[in-house]
GUTORFI-95595 format. One record per residue (C-alpha): residue number from 1; residue in three letters; z, y, x. Coordinates in steps of 0.2 Angstrom, whole numbers, padded with zeros to 4 digits. Example, Ala and Ser with C-alpha at 12.3 -4.5 7.8 and 13.67 -1.06 7.14 Angstrom:
<nodes>
node pos = 1 | code = ALA | c3 = 0039 | c2 = -0022 | c1 = 0062
node pos = 2 | code = SER | c3 = 0036 | c2 = -0005 | c1 = 0068
</nodes>
This chain:
<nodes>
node pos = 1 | code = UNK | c3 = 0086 | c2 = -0075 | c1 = 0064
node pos = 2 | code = UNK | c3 = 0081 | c2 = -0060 | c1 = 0074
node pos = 3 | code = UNK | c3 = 0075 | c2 = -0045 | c1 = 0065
node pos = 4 | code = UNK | c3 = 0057 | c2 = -0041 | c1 = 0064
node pos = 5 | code = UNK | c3 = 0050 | c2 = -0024 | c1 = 0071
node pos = 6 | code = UNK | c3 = 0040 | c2 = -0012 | c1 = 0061
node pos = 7 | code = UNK | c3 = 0031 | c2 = 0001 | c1 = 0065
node pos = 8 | code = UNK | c3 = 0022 | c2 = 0012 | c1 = 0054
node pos = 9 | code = UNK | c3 = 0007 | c2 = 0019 | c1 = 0064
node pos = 10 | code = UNK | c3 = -0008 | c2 = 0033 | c1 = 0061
node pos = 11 | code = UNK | c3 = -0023 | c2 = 0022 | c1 = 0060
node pos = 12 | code = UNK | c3 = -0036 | c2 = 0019 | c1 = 0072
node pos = 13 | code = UNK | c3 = -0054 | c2 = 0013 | c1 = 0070
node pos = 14 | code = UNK | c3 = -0050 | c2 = 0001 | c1 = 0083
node pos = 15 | code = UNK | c3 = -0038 | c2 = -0008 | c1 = 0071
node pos = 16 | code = UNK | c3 = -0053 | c2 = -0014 | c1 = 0061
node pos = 17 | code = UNK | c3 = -0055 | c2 = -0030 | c1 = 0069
node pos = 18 | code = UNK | c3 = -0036 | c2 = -0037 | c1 = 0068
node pos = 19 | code = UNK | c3 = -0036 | c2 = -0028 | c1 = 0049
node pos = 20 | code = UNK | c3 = -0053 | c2 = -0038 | c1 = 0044
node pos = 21 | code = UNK | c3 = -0046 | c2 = -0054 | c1 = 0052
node pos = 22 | code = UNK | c3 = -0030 | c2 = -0054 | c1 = 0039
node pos = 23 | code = UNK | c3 = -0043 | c2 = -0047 | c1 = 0024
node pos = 24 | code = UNK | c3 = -0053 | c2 = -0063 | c1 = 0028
node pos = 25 | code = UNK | c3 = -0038 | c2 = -0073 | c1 = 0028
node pos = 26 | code = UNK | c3 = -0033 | c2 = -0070 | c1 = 0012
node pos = 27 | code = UNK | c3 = -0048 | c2 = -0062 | c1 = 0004
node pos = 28 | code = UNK | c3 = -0046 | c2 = -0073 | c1 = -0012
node pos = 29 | code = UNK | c3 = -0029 | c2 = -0066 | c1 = -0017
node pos = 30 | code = UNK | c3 = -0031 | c2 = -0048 | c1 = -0010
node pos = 31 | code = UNK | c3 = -0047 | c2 = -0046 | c1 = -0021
node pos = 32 | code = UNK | c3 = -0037 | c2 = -0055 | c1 = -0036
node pos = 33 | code = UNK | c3 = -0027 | c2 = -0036 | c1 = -0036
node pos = 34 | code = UNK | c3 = -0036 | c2 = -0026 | c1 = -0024
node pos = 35 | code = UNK | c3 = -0057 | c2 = -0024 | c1 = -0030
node pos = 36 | code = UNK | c3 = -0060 | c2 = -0016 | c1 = -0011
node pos = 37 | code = UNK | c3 = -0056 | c2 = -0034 | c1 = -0003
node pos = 38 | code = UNK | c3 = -0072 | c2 = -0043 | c1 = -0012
node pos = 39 | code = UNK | c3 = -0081 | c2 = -0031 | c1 = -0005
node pos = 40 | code = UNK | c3 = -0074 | c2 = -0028 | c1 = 0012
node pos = 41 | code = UNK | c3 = -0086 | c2 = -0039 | c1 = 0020
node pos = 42 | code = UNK | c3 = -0086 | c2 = -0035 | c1 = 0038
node pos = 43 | code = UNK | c3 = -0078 | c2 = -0028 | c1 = 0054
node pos = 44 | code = UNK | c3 = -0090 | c2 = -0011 | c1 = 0052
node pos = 45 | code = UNK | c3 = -0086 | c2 = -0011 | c1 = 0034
node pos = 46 | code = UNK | c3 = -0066 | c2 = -0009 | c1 = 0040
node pos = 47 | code = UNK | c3 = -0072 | c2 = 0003 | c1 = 0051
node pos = 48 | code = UNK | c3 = -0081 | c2 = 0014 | c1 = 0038
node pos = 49 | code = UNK | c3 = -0066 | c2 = 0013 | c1 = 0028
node pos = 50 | code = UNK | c3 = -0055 | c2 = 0018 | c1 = 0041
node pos = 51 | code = UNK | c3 = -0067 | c2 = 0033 | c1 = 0045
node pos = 52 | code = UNK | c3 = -0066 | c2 = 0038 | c1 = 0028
node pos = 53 | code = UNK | c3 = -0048 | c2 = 0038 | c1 = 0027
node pos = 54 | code = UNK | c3 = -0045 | c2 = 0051 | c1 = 0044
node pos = 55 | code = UNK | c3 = -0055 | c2 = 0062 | c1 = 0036
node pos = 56 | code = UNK | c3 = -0045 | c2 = 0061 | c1 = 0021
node pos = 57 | code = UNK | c3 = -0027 | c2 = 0061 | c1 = 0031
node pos = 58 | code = UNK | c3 = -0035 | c2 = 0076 | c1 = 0039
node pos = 59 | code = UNK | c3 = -0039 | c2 = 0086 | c1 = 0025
node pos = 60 | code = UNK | c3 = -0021 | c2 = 0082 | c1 = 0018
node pos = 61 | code = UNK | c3 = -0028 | c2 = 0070 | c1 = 0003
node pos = 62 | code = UNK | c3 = -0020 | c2 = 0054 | c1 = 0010
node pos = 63 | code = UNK | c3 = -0005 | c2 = 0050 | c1 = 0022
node pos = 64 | code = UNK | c3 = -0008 | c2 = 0032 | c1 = 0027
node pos = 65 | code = UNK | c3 = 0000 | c2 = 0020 | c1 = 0039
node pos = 66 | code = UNK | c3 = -0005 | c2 = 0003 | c1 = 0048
node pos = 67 | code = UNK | c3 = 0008 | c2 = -0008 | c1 = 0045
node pos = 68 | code = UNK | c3 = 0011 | c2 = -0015 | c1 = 0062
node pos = 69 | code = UNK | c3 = 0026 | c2 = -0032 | c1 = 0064
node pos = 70 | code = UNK | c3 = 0030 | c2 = -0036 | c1 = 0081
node pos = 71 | code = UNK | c3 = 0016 | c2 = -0028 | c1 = 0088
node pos = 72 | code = UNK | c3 = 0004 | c2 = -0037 | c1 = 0076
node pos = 73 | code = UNK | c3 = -0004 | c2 = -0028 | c1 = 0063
node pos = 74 | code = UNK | c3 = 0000 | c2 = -0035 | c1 = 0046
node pos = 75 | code = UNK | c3 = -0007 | c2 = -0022 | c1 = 0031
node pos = 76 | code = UNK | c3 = -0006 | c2 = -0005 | c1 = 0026
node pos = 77 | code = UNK | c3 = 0004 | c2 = 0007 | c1 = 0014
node pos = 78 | code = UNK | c3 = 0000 | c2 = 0024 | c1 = 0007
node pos = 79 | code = UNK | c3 = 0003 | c2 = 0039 | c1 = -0002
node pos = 80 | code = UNK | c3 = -0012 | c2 = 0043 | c1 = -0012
node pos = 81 | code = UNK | c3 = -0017 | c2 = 0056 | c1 = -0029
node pos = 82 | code = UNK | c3 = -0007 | c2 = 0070 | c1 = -0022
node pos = 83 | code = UNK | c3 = -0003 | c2 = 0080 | c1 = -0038
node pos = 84 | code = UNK | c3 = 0011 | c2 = 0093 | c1 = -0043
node pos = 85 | code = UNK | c3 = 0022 | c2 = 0084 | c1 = -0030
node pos = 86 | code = UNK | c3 = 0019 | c2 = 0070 | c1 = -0034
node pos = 87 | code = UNK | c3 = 0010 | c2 = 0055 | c1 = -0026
node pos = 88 | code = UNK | c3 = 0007 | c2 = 0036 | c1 = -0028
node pos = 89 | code = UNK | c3 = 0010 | c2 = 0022 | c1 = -0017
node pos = 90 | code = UNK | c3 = 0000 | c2 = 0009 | c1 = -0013
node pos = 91 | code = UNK | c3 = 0002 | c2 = -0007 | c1 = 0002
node pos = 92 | code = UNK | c3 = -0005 | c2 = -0022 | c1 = 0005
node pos = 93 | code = UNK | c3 = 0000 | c2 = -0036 | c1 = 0015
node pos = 94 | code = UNK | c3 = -0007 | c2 = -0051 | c1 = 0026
node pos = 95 | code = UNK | c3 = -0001 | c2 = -0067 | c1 = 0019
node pos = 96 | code = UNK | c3 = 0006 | c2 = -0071 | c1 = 0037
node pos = 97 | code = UNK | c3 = 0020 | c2 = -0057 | c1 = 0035
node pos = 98 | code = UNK | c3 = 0024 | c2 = -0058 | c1 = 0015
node pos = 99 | code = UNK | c3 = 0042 | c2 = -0063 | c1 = 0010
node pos = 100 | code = UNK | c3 = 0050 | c2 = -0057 | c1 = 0022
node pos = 101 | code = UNK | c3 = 0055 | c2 = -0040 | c1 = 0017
node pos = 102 | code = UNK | c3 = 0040 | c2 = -0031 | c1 = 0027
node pos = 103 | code = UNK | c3 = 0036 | c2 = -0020 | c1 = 0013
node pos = 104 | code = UNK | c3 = 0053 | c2 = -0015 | c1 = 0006
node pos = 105 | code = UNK | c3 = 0057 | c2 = -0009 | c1 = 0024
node pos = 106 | code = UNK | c3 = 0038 | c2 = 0000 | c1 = 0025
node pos = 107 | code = UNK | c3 = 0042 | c2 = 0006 | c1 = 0007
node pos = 108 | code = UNK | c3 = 0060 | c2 = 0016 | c1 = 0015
node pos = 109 | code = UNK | c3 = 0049 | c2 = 0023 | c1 = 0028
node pos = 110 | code = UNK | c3 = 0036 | c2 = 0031 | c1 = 0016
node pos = 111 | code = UNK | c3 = 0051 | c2 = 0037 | c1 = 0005
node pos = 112 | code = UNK | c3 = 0056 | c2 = 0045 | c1 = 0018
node pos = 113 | code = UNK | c3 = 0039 | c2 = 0053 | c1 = 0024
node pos = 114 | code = UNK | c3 = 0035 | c2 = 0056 | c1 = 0005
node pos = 115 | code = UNK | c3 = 0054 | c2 = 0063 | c1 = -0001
node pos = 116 | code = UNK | c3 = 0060 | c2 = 0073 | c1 = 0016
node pos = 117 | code = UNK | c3 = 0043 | c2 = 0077 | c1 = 0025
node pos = 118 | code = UNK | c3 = 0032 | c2 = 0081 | c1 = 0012
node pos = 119 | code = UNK | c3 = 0042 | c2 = 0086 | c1 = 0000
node pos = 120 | code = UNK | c3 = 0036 | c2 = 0078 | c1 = -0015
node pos = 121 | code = UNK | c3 = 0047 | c2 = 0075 | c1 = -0030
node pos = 122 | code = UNK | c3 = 0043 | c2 = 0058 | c1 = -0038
node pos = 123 | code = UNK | c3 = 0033 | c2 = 0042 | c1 = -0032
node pos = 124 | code = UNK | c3 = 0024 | c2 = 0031 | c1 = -0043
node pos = 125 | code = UNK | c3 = 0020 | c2 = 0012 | c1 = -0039
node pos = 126 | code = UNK | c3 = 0008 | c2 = 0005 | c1 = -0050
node pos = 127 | code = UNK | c3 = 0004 | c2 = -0014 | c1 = -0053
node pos = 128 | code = UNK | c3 = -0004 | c2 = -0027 | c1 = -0062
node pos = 129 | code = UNK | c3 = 0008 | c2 = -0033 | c1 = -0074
node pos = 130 | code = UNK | c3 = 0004 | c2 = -0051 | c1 = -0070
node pos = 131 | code = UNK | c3 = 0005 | c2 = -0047 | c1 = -0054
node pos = 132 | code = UNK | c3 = 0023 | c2 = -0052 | c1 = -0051
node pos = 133 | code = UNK | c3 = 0024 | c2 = -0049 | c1 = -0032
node pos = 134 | code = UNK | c3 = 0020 | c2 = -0032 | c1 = -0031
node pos = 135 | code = UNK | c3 = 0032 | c2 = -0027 | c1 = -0043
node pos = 136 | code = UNK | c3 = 0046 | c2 = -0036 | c1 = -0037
node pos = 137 | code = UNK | c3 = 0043 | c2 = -0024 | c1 = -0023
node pos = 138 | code = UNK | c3 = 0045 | c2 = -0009 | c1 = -0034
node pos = 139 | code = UNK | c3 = 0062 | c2 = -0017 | c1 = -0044
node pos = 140 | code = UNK | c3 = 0069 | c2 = -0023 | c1 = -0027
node pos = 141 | code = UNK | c3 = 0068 | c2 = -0005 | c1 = -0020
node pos = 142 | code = UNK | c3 = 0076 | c2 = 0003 | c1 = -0037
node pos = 143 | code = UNK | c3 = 0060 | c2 = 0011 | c1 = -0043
node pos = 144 | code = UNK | c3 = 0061 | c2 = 0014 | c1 = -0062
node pos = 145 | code = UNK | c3 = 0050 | c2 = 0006 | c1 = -0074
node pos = 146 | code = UNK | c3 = 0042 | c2 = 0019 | c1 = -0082
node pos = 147 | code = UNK | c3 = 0030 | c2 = 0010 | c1 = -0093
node pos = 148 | code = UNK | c3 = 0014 | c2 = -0001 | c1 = -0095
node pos = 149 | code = UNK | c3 = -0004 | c2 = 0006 | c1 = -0097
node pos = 150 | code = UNK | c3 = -0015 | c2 = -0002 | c1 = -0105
node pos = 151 | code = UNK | c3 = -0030 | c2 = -0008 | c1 = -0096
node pos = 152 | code = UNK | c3 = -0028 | c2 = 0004 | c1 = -0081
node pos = 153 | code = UNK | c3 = -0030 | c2 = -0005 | c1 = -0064
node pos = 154 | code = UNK | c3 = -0049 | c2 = -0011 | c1 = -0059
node pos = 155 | code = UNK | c3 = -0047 | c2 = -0029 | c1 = -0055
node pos = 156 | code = UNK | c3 = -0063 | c2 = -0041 | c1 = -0051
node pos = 157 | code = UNK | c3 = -0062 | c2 = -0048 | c1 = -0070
node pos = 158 | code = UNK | c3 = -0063 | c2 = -0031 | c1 = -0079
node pos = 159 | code = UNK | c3 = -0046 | c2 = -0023 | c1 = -0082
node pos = 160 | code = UNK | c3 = -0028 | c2 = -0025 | c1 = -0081
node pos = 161 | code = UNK | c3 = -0011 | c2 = -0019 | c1 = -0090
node pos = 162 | code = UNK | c3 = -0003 | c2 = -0009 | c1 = -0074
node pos = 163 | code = UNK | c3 = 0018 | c2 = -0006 | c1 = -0075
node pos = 164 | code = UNK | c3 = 0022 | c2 = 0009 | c1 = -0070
node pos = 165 | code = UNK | c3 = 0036 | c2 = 0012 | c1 = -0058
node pos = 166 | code = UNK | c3 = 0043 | c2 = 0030 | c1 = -0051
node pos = 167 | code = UNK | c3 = 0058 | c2 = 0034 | c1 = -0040
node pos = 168 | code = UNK | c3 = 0063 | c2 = 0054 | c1 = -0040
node pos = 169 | code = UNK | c3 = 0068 | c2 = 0063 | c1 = -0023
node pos = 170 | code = UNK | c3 = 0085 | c2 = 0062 | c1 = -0031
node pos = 171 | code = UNK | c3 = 0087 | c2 = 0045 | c1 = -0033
node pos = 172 | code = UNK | c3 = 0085 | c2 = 0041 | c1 = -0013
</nodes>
């Protein structure tokens, strides 16, 4: 089995077609966890999005990556709520590239990015509590479970429990 290559890359607003594509796809599960994909509802909305995000990369707010798999792009991972040195992640993933370790590897790369360029001190991964996927991602990469909150995360049918998951510079 060959090894897949992944790139993390600055993104572009001409990514929004090939990133709408795998929204669309996959729109009913995305929006299950993720409110933003119910209402993502076209090419220019991706491209509005994306916008949005270079201005917050610019103005140091958001470091953000398109998660690109053998030259395809696949999803997206961040580091978001920049605070006291700390910051949380957040990725999603087209269903085409999921369980194959895409996000784990990604994760390594933000960590790096977060721990050794940035110089934050702690991440944070929050996630639905039912939602088992995401937080597999988080136990399989040694992130600490820090807790649950209690009706926390937006999700299209109100609110959800969120575990909390942190992994200190340290602990690299």
């Amino acid at each position: 089995m060959t090894q897949l290559k992944i790139d993390l890359r600055t993104p572009d607003v001409a990514d929004a077609p090939a990133l709408f594509a795998l929204i669309q796809q996959d729109r009913t599960h995305l929006a299950r966890w993720l409110p933003w994909a119910a209402t993502t509802q076209s090419v220019a909305d991706e491209r509005i999005f994306l916008r949005y995000c270079q201005g917050r990369i610019a103005d140091k707010q958001l470091w953000l990556a398109v998660i690109w798999v053998d030259d395809r792009p696949a999803g997206m991972i961040d580091l978001h709520n920049f605070q006291d040195r700390h910051a949380d992640v957040g990725y999603w993933l087209g269903r085409d590239f999921r369980g194959q370790g895409v996000i784990s590897r990604s994760l390594a790369q933000v960590e790096t990015v977060g721990f050794d360029q940035l110089n934050l001190v702690k991440l944070n991964i929050l996630a639905a509590t039912a939602n088992h996927a995401s937080r597999q991602v988080a136990e399989r990469n040694h992130y600490h479970l820090d807790g649950i909150l209690r009706q926390h995360i937006p999700v299209t049918t109100g609110f959800a429990d969120a575990a909390i998951y942190s992994k200190l510079a340290t602990e690299q």
